[in-house]
VODREN-978433 format. One record per residue (C-alpha): x, y, z; residue number from 1. Coordinates in Angstrom, 1 decimal. Example, Ala and Ser with C-alpha at 12.3 -4.5 7.8 and 13.67 -1.06 7.14 Angstrom:
<node><x>12.3</x><y>-4.5</y><z>7.8</z><tiro>1</tiro></node>
<node><x>13.7</x><y>-1.1</y><z>7.1</z><tiro>2</tiro></node>
REM end
This chain:
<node><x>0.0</x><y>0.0</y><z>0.0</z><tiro>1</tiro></node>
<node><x>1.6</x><y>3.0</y><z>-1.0</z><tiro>2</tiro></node>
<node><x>1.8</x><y>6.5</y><z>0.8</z><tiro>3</tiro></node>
<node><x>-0.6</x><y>8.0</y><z>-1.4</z><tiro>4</tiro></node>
<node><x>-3.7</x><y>5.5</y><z>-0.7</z><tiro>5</tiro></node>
<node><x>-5.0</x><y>3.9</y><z>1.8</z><tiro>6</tiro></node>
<node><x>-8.6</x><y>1.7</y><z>2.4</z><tiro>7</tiro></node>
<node><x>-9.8</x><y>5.0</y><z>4.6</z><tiro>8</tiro></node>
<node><x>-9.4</x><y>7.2</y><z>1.2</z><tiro>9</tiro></node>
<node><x>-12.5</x><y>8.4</y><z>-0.4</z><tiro>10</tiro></node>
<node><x>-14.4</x><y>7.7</y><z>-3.5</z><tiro>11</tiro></node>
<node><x>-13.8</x><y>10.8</y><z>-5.8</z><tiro>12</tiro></node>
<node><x>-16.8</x><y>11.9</y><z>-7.5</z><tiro>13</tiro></node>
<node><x>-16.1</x><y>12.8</y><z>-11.6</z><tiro>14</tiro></node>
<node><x>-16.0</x><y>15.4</y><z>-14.1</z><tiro>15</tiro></node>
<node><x>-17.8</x><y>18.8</y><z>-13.2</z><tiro>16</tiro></node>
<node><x>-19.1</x><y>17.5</y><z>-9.7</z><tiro>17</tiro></node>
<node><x>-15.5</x><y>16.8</y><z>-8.2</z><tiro>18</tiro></node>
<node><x>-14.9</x><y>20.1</y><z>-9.3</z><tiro>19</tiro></node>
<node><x>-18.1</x><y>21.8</y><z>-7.4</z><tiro>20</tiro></node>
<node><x>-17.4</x><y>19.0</y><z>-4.4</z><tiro>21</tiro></node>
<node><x>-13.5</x><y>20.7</y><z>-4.4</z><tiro>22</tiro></node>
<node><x>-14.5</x><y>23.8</y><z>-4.5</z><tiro>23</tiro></node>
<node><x>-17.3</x><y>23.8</y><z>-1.5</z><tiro>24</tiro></node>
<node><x>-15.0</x><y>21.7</y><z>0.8</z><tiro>25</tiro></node>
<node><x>-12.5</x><y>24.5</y><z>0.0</z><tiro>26</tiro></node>
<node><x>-14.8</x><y>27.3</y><z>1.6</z><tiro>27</tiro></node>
<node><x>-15.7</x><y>24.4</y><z>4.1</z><tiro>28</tiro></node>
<node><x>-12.0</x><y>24.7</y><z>5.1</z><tiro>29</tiro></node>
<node><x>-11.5</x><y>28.1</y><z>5.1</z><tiro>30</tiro></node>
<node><x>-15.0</x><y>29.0</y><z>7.2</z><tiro>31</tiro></node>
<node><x>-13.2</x><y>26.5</y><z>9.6</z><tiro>32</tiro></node>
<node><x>-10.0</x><y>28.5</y><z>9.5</z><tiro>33</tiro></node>
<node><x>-11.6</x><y>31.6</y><z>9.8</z><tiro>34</tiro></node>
<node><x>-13.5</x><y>30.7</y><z>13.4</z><tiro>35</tiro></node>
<node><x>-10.2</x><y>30.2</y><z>14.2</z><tiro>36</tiro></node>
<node><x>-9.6</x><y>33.7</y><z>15.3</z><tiro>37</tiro></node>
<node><x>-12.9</x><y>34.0</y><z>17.7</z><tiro>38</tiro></node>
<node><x>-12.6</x><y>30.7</y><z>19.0</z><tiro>39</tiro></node>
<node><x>-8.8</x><y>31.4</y><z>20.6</z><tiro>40</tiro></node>
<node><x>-9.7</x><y>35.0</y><z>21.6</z><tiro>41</tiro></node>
<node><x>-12.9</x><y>33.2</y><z>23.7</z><tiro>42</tiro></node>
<node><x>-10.0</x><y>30.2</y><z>24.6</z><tiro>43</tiro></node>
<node><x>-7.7</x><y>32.9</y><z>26.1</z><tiro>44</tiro></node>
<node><x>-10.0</x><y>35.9</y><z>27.2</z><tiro>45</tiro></node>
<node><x>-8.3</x><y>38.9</y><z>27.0</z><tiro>46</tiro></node>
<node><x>-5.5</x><y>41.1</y><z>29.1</z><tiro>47</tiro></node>
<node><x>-8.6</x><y>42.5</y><z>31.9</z><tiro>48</tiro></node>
<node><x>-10.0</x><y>39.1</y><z>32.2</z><tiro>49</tiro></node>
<node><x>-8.2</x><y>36.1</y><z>31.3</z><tiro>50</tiro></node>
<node><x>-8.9</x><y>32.6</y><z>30.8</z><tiro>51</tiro></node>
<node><x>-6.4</x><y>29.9</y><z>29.5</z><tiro>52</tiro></node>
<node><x>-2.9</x><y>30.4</y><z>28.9</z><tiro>53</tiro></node>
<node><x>-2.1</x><y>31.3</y><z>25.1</z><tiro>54</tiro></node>
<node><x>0.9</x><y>28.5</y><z>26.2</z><tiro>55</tiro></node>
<node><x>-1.5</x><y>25.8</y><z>27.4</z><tiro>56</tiro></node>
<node><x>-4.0</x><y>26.5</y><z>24.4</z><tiro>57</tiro></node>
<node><x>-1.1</x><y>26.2</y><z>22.2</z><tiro>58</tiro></node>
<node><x>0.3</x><y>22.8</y><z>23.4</z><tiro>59</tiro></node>
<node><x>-3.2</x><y>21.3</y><z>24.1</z><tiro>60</tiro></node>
<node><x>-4.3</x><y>21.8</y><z>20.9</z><tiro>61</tiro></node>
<node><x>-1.8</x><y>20.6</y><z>19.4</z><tiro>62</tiro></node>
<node><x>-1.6</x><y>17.6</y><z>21.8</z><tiro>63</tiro></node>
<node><x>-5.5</x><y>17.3</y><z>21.1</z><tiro>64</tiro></node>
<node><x>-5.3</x><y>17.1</y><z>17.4</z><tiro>65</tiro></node>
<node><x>-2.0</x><y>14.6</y><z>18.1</z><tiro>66</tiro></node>
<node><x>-3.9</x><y>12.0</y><z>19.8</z><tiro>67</tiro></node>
<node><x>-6.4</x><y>12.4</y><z>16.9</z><tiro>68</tiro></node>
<node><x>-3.9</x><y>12.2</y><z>14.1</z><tiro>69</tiro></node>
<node><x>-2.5</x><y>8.8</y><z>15.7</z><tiro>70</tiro></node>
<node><x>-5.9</x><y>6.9</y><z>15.8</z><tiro>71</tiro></node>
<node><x>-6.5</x><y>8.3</y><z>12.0</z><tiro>72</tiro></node>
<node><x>-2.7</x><y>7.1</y><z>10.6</z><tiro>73</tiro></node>
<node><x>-3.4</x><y>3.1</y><z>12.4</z><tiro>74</tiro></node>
<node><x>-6.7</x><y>3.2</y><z>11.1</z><tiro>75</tiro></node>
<node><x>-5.8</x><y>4.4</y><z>7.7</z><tiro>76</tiro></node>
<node><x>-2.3</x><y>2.0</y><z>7.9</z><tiro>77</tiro></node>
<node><x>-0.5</x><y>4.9</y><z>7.0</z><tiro>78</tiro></node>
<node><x>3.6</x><y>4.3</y><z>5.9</z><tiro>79</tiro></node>
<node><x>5.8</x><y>6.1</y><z>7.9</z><tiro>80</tiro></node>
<node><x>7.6</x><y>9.1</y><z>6.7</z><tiro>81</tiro></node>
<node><x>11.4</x><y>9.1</y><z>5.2</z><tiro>82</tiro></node>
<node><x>14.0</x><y>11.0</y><z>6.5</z><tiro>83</tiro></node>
<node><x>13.6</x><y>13.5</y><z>4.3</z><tiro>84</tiro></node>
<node><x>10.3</x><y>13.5</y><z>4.6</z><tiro>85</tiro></node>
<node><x>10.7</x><y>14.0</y><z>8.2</z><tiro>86</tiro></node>
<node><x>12.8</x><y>17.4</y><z>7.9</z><tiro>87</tiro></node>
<node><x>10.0</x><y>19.1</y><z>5.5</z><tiro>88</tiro></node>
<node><x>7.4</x><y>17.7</y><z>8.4</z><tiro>89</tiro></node>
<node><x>9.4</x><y>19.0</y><z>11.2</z><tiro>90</tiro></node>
<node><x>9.5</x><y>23.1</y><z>9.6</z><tiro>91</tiro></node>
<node><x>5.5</x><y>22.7</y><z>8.9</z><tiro>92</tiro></node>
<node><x>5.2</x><y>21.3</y><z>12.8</z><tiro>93</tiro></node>
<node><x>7.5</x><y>24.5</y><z>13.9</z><tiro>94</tiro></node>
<node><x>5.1</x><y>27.0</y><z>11.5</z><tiro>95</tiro></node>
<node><x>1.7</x><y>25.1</y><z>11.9</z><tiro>96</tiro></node>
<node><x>1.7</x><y>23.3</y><z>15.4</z><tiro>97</tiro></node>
<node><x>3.6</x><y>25.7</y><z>17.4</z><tiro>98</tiro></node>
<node><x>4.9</x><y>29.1</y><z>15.9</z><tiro>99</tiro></node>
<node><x>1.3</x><y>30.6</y><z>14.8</z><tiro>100</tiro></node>
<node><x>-0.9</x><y>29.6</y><z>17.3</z><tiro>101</tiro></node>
<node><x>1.3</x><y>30.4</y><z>20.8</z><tiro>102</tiro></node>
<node><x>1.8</x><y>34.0</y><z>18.7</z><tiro>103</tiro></node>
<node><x>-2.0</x><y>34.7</y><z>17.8</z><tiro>104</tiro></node>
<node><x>-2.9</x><y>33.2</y><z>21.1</z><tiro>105</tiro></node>
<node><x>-0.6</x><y>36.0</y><z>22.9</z><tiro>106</tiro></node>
<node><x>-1.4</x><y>38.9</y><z>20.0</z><tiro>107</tiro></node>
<node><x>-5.8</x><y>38.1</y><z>20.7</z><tiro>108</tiro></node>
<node><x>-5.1</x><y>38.5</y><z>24.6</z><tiro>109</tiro></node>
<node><x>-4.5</x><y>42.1</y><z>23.3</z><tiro>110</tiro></node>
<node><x>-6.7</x><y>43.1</y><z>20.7</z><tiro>111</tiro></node>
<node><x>-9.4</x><y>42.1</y><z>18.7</z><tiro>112</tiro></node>
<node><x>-10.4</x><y>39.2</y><z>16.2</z><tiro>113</tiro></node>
<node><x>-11.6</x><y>42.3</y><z>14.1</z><tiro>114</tiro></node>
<node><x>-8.3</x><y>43.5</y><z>14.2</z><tiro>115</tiro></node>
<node><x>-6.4</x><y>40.4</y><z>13.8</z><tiro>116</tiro></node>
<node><x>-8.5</x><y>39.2</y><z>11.1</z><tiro>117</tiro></node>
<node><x>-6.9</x><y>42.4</y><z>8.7</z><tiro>118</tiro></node>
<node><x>-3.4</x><y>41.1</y><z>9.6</z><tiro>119</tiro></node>
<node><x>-4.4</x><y>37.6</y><z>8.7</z><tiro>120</tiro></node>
<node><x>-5.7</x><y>38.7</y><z>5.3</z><tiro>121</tiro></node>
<node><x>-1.9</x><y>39.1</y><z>4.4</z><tiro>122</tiro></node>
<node><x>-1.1</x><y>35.0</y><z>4.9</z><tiro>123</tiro></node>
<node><x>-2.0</x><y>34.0</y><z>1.0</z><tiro>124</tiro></node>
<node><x>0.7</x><y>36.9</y><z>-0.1</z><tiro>125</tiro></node>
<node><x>3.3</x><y>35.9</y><z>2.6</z><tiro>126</tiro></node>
<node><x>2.7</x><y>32.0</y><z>1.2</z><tiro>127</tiro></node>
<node><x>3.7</x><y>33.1</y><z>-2.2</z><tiro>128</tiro></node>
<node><x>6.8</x><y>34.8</y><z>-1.4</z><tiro>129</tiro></node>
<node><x>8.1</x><y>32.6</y><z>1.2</z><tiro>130</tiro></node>
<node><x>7.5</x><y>29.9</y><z>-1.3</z><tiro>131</tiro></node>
<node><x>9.4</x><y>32.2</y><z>-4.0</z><tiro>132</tiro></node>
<node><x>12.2</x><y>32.1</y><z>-1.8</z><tiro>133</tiro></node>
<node><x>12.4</x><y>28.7</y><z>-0.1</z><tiro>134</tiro></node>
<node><x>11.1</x><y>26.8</y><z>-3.5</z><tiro>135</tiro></node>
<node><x>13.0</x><y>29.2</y><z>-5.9</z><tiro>136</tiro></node>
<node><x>10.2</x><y>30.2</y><z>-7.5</z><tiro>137</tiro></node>
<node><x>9.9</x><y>32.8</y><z>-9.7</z><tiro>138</tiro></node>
<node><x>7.7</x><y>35.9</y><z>-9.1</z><tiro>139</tiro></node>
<node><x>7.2</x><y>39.2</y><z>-11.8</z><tiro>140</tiro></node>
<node><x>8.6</x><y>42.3</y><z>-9.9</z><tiro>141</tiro></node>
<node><x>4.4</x><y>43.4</y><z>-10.2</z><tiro>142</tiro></node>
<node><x>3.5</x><y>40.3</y><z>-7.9</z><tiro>143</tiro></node>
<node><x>6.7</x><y>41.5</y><z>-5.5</z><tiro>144</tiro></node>
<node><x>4.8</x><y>45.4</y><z>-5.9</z><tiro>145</tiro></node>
<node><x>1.6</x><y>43.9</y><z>-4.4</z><tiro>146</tiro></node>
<node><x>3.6</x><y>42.4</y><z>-2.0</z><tiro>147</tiro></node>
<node><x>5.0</x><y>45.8</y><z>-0.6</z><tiro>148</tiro></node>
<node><x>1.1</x><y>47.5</y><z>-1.5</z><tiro>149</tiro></node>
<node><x>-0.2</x><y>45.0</y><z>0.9</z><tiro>150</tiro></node>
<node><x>2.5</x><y>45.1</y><z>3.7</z><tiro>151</tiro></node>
<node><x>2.2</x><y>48.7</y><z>3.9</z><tiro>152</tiro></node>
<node><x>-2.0</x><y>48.4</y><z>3.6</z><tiro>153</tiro></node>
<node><x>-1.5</x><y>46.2</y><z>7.1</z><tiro>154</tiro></node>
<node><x>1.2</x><y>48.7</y><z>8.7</z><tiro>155</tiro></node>
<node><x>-0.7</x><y>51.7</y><z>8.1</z><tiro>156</tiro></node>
<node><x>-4.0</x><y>49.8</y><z>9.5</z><tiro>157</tiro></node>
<node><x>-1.8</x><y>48.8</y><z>13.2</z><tiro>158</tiro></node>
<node><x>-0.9</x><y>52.5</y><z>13.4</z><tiro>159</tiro></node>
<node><x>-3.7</x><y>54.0</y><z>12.9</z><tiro>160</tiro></node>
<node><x>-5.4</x><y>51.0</y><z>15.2</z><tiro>161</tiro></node>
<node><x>-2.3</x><y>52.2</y><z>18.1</z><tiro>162</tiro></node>
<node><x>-3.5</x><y>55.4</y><z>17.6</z><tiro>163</tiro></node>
<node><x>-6.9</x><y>54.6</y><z>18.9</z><tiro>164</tiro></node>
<node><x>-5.2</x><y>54.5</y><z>22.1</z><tiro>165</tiro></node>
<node><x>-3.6</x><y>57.3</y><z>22.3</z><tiro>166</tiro></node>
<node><x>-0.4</x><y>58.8</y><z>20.0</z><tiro>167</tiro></node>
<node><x>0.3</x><y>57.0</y><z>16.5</z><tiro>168</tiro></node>
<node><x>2.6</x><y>53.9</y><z>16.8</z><tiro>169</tiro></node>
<node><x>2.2</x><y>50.3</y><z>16.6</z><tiro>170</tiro></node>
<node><x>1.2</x><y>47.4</y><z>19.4</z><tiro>171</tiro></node>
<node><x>3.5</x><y>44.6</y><z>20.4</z><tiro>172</tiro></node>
<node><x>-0.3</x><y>42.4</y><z>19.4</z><tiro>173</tiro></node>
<node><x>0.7</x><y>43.3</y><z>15.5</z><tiro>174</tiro></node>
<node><x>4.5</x><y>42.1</y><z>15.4</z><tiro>175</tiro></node>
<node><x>3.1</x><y>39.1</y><z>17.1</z><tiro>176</tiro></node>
<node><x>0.3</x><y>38.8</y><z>14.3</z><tiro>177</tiro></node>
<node><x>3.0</x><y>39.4</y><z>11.4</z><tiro>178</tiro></node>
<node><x>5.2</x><y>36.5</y><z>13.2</z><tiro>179</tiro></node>
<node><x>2.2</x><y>34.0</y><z>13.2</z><tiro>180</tiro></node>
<node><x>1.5</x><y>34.9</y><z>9.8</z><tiro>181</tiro></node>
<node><x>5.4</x><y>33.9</y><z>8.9</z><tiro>182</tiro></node>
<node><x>5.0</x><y>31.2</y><z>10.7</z><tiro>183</tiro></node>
<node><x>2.1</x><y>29.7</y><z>8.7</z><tiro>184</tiro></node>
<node><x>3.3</x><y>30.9</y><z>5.5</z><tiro>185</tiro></node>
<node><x>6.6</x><y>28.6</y><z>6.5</z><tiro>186</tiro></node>
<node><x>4.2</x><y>25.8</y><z>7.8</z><tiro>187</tiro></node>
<node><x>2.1</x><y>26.0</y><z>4.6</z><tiro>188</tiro></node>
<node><x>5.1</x><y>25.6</y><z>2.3</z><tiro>189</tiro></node>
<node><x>7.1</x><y>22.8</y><z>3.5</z><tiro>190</tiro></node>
<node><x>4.2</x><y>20.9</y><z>4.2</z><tiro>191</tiro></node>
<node><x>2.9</x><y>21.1</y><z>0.7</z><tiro>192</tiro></node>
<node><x>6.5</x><y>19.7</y><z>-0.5</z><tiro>193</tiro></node>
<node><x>5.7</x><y>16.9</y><z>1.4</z><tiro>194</tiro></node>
<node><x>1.7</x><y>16.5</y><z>0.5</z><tiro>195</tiro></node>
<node><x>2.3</x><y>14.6</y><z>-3.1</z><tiro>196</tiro></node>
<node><x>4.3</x><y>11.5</y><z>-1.6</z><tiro>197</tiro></node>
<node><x>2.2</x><y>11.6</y><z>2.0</z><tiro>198</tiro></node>
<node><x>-1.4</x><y>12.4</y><z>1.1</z><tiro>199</tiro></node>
<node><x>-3.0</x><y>15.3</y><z>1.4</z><tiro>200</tiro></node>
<node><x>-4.6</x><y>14.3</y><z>4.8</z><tiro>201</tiro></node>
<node><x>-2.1</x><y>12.7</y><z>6.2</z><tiro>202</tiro></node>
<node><x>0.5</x><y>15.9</y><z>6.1</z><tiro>203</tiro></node>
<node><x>-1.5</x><y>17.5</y><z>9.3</z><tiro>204</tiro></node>
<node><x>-1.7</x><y>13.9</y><z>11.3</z><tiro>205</tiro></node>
<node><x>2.1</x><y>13.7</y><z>10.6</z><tiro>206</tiro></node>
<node><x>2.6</x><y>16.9</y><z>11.9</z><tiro>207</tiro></node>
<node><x>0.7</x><y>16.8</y><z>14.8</z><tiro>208</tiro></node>
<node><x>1.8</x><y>13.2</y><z>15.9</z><tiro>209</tiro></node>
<node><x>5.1</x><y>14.2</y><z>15.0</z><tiro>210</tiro></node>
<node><x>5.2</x><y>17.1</y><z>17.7</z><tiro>211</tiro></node>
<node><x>2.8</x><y>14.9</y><z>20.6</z><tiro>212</tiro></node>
<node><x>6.0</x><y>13.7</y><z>22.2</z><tiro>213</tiro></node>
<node><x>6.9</x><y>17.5</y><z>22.7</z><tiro>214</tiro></node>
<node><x>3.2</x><y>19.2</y><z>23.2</z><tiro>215</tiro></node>
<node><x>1.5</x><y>16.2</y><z>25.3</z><tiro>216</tiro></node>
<node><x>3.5</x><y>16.2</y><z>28.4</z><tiro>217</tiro></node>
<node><x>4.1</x><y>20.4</y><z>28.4</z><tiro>218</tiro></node>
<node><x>0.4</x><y>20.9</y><z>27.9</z><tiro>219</tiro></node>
<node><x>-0.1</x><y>18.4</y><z>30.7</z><tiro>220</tiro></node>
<node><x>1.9</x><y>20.2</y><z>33.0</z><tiro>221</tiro></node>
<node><x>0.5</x><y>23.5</y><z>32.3</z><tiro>222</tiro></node>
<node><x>-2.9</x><y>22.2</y><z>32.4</z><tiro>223</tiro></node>
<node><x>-4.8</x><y>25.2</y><z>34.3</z><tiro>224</tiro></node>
<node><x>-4.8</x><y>25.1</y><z>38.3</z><tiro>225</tiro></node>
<node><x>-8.0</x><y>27.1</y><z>38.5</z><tiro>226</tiro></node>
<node><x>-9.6</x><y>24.5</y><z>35.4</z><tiro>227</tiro></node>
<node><x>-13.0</x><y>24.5</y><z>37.1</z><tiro>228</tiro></node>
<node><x>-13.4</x><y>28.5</y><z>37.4</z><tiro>229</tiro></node>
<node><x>-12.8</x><y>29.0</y><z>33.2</z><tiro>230</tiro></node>
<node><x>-15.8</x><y>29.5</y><z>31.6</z><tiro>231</tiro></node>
<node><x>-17.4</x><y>27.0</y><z>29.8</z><tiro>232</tiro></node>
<node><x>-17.2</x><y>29.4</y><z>26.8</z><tiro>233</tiro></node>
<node><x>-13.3</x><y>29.0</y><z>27.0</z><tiro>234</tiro></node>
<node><x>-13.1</x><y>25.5</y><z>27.2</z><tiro>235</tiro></node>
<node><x>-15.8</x><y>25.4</y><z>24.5</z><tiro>236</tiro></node>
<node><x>-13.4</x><y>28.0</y><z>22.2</z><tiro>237</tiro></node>
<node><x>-10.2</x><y>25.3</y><z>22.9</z><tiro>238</tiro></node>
<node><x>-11.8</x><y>22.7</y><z>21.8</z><tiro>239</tiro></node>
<node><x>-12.8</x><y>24.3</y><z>19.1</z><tiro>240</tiro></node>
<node><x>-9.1</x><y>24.6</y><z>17.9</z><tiro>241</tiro></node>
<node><x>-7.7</x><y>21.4</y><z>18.9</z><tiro>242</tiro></node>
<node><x>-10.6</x><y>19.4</y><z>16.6</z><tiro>243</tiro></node>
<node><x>-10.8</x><y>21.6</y><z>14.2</z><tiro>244</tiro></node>
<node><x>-8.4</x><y>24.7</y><z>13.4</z><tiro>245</tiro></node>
<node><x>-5.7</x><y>22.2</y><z>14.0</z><tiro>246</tiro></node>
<node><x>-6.7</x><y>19.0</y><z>12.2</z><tiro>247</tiro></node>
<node><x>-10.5</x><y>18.5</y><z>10.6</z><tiro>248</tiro></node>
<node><x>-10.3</x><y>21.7</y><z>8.7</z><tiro>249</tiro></node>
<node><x>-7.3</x><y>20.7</y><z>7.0</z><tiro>250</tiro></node>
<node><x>-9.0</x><y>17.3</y><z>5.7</z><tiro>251</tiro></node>
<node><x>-11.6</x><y>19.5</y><z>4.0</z><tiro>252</tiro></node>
<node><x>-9.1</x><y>22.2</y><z>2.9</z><tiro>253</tiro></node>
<node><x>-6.8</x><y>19.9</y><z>1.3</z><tiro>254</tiro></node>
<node><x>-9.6</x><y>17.4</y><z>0.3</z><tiro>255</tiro></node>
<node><x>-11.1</x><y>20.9</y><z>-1.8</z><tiro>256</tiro></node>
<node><x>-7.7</x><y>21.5</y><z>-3.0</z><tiro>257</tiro></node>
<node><x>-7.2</x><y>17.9</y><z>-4.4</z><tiro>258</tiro></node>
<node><x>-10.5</x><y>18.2</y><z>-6.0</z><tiro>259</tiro></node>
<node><x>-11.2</x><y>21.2</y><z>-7.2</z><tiro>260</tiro></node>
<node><x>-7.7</x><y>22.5</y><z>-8.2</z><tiro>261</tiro></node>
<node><x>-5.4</x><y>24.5</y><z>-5.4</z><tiro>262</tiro></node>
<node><x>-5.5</x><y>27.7</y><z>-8.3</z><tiro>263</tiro></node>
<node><x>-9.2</x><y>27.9</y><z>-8.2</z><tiro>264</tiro></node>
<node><x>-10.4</x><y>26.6</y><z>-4.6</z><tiro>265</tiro></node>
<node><x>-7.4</x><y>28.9</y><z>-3.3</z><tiro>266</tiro></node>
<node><x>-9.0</x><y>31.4</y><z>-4.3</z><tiro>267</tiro></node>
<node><x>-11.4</x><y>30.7</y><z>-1.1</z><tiro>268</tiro></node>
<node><x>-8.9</x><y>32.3</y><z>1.1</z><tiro>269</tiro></node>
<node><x>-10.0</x><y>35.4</y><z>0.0</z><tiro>270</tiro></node>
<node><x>-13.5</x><y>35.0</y><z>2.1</z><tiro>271</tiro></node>
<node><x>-11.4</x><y>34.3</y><z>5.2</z><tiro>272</tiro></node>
<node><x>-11.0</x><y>37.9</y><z>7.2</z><tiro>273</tiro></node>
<node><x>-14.4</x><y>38.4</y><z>6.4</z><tiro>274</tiro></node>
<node><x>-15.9</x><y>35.5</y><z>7.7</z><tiro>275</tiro></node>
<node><x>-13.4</x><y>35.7</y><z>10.9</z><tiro>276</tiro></node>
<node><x>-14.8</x><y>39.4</y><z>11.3</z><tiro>277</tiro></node>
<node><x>-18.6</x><y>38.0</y><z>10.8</z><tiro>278</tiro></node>
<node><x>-18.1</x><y>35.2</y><z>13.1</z><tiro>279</tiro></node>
<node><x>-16.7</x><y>37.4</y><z>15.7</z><tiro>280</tiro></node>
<node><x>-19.9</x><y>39.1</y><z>16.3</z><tiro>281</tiro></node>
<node><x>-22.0</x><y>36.4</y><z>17.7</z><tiro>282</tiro></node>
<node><x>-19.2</x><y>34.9</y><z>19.5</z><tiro>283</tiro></node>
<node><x>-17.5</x><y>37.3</y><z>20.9</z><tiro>284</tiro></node>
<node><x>-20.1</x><y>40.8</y><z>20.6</z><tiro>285</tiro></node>
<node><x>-17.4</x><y>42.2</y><z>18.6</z><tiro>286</tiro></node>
<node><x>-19.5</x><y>45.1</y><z>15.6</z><tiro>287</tiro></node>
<node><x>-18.0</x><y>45.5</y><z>12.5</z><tiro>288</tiro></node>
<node><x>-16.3</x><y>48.6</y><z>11.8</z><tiro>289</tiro></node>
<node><x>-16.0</x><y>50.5</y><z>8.2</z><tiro>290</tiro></node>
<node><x>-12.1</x><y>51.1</y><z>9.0</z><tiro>291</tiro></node>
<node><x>-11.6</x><y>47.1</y><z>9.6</z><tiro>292</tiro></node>
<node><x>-13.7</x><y>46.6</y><z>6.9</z><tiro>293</tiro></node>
<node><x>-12.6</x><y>48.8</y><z>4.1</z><tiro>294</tiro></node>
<node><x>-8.6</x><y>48.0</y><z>5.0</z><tiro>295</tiro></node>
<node><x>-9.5</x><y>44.0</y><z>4.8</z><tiro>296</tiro></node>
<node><x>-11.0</x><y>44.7</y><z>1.1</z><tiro>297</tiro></node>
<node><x>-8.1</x><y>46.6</y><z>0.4</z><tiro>298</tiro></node>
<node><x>-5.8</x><y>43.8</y><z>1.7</z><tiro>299</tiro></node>
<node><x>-7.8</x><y>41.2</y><z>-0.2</z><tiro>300</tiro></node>
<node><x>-7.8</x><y>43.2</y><z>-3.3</z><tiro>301</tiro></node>
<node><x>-4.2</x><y>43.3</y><z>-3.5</z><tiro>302</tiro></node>
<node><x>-4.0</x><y>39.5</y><z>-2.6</z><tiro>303</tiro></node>
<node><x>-6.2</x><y>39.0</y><z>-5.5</z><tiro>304</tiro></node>
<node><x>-4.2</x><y>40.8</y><z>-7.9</z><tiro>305</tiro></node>
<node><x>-0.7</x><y>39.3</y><z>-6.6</z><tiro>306</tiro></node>
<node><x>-2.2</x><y>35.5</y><z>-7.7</z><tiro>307</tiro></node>
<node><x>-3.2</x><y>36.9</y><z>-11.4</z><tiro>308</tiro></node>
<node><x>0.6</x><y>37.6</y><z>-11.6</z><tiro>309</tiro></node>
<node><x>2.3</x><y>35.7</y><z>-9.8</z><tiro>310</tiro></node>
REM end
C-alpha cells in the first residue's frame, strides 16, 4: 500500500461534480479557518479578564489534534515518513503546530479578532513569497509590488489601530500577528512539499503526531490550576481549535484542494478575514467597523491581484 492510498481514502466523484465537491469543501476549510480567530480569543480571554494560557491552548491543541492524528494514521495504515520526509514535516510542525498559534494566542489577549482578522488577510501573499524564496520560484517584480502595497496596507492599518489609544505607533499584538502569519506561511510551504508523496490528509496527522512527544507532556503540566473556574465558553473555544483549526479543517481544505484545483479553490482564502470578522460578532459581541472593513478589502484586493501575476 503505498503513501498516497489507503482503504480510509474516499471515493472521488467525476467530471464537473468533483470540481463543485472541491470547491465547497475548500470554503468548508476556510470557514473553519476563519473561526479560528474568535474561538482562541474566547479560549484565552483577554488582558482584563483572562482565561487559559495562550501557552497551554497552544500545546493542548496541538496535543488534542495529536492523539487524533495517531488513531486516523493506524486506522488508515499509513507508511511512515522518510527522513527526508521527516525534515519538511518537522518546519510545517514548527510553523503550523507551534509558531502561529502560541503568537496569535498571545497577540488576541490584546486586541481584537476584528483586528487580527486584517493582519491575517496578508497569509496568501506571505505564502507566495516565502515559497518564492524557499522553492525558488519565480515571481514578476508586479507580484513582489503587491507584496510591498499589501505590507504597507496592514502597517498603516496597526498604526492608525495604536492610535486609537492614544499617540500614533504600533502594538506589540501586531508584530506578534505578522510572526504568526510567517509562521504559517513557512508551515504552509514545507508541508505542501511533502503532501504529493504523504497524502494530502495525512500531512497535518504527521505533523501533529510528529510534535505529541513534545506538546502532550508540556500541555499536561501547564494544564490550568483554576480548570474549574474557566468559563465553559473558553473550554468550548479550545476545543474548538484542537478538533478543528488544527486537524479536521485541513481534511476539508486539502480534500477541496485535491478536487477542485489549489488555483481555483485557493482562491477561497479570500472570504477568510471576512468571515473571521462576521463570526466574531456572535461569539465574541465584537460590531463590524468601516475602518476594519474597508482596509480588509483593500488587503484582499491586493491579494487577489498578486495570484493573477504571480
Amino acid at each position: 500500500m503505498s503513501a498516497g492510498t489507503s482503504r480510509w481514502a474516499l471515493r472521488a466523484p467525476q467530471g464537473d461534480a468533483r470540481l463543485v465537491a472541491g470547491f465547497w469543501l475548500g470554503v468548508l476549510g476556510v470557514a473553519c479557518f476563519a473561526i479560528t480567530l474568535p474561538a482562541t480569543r474566547l479560549a484565552t480571554g483577554t488582558a482584563e479578564h483572562p482565561q487559559l494560557s495562550p501557552w497551554f491552548v497552544t500545546f493542548g491543541r496541538a496535543a488534542l489534534a495529536g492523539l487524533l492524528s495517531a488513531a486516523f494514521l493506524l486506522v488508515a495504515r499509513s507508511p511512515w515518513p522518510t527522513a527526508a520526509q521527516w525534515r519538511a514535516l518537522s518546519l510545517s510542525m514548527a510553523g503550523n503546530a507551534i509558531g502561529f498559534p502560541l503568537l496569535l494566542a498571545w497577540a488576541l489577549r490584546s486586541v481584537t479578532a476584528t483586528h487580527a482578522a486584517v493582519i491575517i488577510a496578508l497569509l496568501p501573499l506571505v505564502t507566495a513569497a516565502v515559497a518564492a524564496f524557499a522553492l525558488g520560484q519565480r515571481a514578476r517584480p508586479a507580484f513582489w509590488a503587491c507584496a510591498v502595497a499589501g505590507s504597507a496596507l496592514v502597517v498603516v492599518f496597526a498604526w492608525l489601530r495604536a492610535g486609537e489609544s492614544g499617540g500614533f505607533g504600533f502594538a506589540a499584538a501586531d508584530a506578534l500577528l505578522a510572526g504568526a502569519v510567517l509562521a504559517a506561511a513557512v508551515g504552509y510551504i514545507y508541508g505542501a512539499k511533502v503532501t504529493p508523496a504523504l497524502g494530502a490528509e495525512r500531512v497535518i496527522c504527521w505533523v501533529c503526531l510528529g510534535a505529541l512527544p513534545l506538546t502532550l507532556p508540556v500541555a499536561l503540566w501547564l494544564w490550568p490550576a483554576n480548570a474549574g473556574d474557566i468559563r465553559a465558553s473558553s473550554w468550548a473555544g479550545f476545543v474548538y481549535v484542537g478538533t478543528v483549526s488544527m486537524w479536521a479543517g485541513f481534511f476539508a481544505w486539502y480534500r477541496g484542494l485535491d478536487w477542485g484545483g489549489a488555483l481555483r479553490v485557493s482562491q477561497t482564502q479570500l472570504l477568510q478575514p471576512f468571515l473571521a470578522m462576521l463570526f466574531a460578532w456572535p461569539l465574541l459581541g465584537e460590531r463590524l467597523d468601516a475602518v476594519s472593513v474597508g482596509f480588509a478589502l483593500a488587503v484582499v484586493a491586493i491579494v487577489f491581484a498578486s495570484r493573477r501575476l504571480r
